[in-house]
C-alpha positions as CSV (number, residue, x, y, z in Angstrom):
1,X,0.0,0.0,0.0
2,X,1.2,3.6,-0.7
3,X,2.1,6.4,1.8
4,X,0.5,9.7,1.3
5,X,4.4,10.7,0.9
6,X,4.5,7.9,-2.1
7,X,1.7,9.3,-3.9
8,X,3.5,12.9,-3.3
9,X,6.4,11.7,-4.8
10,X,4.8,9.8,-7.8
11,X,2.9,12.9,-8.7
12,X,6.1,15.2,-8.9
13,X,7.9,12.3,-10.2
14,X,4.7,12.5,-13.2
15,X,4.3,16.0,-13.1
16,X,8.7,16.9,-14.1
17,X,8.4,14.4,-16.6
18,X,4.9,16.2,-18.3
19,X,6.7,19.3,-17.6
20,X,9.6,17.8,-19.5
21,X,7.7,16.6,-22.3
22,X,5.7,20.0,-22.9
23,X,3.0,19.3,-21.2
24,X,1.4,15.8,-22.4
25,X,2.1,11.9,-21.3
26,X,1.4,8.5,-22.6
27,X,-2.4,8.2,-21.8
28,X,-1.8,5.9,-18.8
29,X,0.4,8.3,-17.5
30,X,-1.7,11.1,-18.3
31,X,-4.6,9.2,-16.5
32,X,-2.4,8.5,-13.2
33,X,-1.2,12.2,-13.3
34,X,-4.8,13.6,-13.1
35,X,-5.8,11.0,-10.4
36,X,-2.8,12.5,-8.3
37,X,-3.1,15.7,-9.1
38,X,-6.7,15.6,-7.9
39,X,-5.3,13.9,-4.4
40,X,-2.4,16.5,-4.5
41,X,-4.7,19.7,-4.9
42,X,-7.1,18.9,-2.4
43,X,-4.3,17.6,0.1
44,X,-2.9,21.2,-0.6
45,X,-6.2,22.4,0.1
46,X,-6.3,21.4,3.5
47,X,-9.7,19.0,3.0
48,X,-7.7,15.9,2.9
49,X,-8.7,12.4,3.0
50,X,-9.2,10.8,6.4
51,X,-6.7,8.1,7.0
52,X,-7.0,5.5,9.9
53,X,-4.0,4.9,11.9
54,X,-1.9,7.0,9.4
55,X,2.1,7.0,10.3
56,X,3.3,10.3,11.2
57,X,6.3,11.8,9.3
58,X,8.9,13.8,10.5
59,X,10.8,16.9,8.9
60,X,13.2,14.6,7.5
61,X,11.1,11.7,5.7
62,X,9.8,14.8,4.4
63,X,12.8,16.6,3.0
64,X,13.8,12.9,1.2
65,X,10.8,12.8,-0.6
66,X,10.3,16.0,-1.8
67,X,13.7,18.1,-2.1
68,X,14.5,16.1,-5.3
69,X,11.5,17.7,-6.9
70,X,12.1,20.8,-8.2
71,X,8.5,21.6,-9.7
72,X,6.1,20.0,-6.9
73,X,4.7,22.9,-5.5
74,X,2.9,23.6,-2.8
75,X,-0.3,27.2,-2.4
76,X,1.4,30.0,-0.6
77,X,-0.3,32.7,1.5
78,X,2.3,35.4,0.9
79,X,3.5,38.7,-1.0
80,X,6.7,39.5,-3.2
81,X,8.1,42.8,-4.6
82,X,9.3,42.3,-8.1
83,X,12.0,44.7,-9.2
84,X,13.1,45.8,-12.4
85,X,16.0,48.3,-12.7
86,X,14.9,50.9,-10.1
87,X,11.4,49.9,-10.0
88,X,9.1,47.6,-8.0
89,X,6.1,46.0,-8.1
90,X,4.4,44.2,-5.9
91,X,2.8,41.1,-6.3
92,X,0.8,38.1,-4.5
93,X,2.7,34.9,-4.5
94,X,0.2,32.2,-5.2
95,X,2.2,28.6,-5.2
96,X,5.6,28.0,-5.0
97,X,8.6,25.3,-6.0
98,X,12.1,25.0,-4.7
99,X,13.2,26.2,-8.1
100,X,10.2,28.9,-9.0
101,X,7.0,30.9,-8.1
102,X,4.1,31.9,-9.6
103,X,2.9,35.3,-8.8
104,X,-0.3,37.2,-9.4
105,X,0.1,40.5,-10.8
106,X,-1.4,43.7,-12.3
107,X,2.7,44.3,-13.8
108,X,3.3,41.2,-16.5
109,X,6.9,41.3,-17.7
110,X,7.8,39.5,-20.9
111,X,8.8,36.0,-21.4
112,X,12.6,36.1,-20.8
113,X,12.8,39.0,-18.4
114,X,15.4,38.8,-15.7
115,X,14.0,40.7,-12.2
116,X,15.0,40.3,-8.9
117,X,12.5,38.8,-6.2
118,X,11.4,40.1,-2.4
119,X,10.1,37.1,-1.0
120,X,8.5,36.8,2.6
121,X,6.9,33.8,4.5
122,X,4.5,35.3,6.3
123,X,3.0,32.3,7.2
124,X,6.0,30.4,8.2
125,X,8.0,30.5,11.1
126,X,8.6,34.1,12.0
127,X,8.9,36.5,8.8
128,X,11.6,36.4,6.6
129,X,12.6,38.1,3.5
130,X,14.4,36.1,1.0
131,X,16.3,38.3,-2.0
132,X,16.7,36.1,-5.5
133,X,17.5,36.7,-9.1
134,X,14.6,35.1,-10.9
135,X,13.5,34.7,-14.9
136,X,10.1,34.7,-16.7
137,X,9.4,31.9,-17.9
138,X,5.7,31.9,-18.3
139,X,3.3,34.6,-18.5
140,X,-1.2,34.1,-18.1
141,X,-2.3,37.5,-19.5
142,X,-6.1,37.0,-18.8
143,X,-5.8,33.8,-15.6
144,X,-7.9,31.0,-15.5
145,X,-10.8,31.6,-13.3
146,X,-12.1,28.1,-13.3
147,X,-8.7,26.9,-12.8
148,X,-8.4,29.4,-9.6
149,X,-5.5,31.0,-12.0
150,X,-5.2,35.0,-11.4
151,X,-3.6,36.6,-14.1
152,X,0.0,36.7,-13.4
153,X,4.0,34.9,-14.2
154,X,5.4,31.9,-13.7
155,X,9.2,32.9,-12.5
156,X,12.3,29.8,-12.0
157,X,15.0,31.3,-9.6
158,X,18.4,31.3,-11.1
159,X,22.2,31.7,-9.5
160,X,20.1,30.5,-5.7
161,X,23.0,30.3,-3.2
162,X,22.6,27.1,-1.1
163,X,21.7,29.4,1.9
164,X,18.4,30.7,-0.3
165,X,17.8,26.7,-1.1
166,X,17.6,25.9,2.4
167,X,15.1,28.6,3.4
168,X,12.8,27.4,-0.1
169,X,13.0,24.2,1.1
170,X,12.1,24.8,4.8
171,X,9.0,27.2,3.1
172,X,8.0,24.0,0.8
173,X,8.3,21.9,3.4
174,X,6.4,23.5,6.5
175,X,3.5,23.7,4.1
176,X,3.8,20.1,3.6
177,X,4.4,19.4,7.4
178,X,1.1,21.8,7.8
179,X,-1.1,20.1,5.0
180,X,0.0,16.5,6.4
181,X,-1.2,17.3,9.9
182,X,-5.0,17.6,8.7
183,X,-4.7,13.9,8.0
184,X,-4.6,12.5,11.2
């Protein structure tokens, strides 16, 4: 029988490899990936499933299973300032990776764009700012309302010291830790 930690990491194990592919799988896989993604987002939402006599996980079964998966991400609660030469923007950040960020945003930079990124975790433990050089990579013009997509950027962090890696991780990972605990 699978752990709820199994299915996480068979979902970001599927979800790099559709990412990889631009966007599409074999139909099995394709299948499978929608059946996780549907346990994934409503783990994430806090609903969970109810699980009898589930085993507990610590920080560090955690951090195995998910620091080798640079796209699983995980709904944040928190703002950025996004800044461009001498100017800044603010924006809402709406999920977030160890290697990116999506942000909602009335200020859409191009595809491309390099900018540098004012994180906080204001939901985390204590606030902190974290300061990293980012990329566009995506942009949603118009969002996806039934999706529950604003209109914003995907961003993928670039030159990340390993001190910057650490604090993503311990961000990804205490929303994990958070959304595990409504399980049992």
């Amino acid at each position: 029988m699978d752990t709820v930690l199994d299915l996480i990491r068979e979902f970001g194990a599927l979800n790099d490899a559709k990412v990889r592919r631009g966007g599409t799988l074999a139909e099995p896989d394709e299948k499978r990936w929608a059946e996780l993604k549907r346990f994934y987002d409503l783990l994430m939402s806090q609903t969970g499933h109810s699980v009898d006599d589930a085993p507990s996980y610590s920080t560090m079964d955690l951090q195995t299973y998910v620091t080798d998966r640079a796209r699983l991400r995980v709904p944040a609660t928190s703002y950025a300032l996004v800044r461009q030469n001498d100017t800044c923007y603010a924006a809402r950040v709406v999920n977030l990776s160890r290697s990116g960020v999506y942000l909602s945003s009335n200020v859409l930079f191009e595809v491309g764009s390099q900018v540098a990124l004012h994180l906080s975790n204001s939901g985390g433990r204590g606030e902190e700012i974290l300061e990293l050089e980012a990329e566009v990579v995506w942009v949603n013009q118009k969002g996806a309302l039934e999706a529950e997509v604003p209109r914003g950027m995907g961003l993928n962090f670039i030159n990340v010291t390993p001190e910057s890696q650490e604090m993503l991780d311990s961000w990804v990972l205490e929303v994990l830790e958070k959304c595990l605990s409504t399980l049992w």
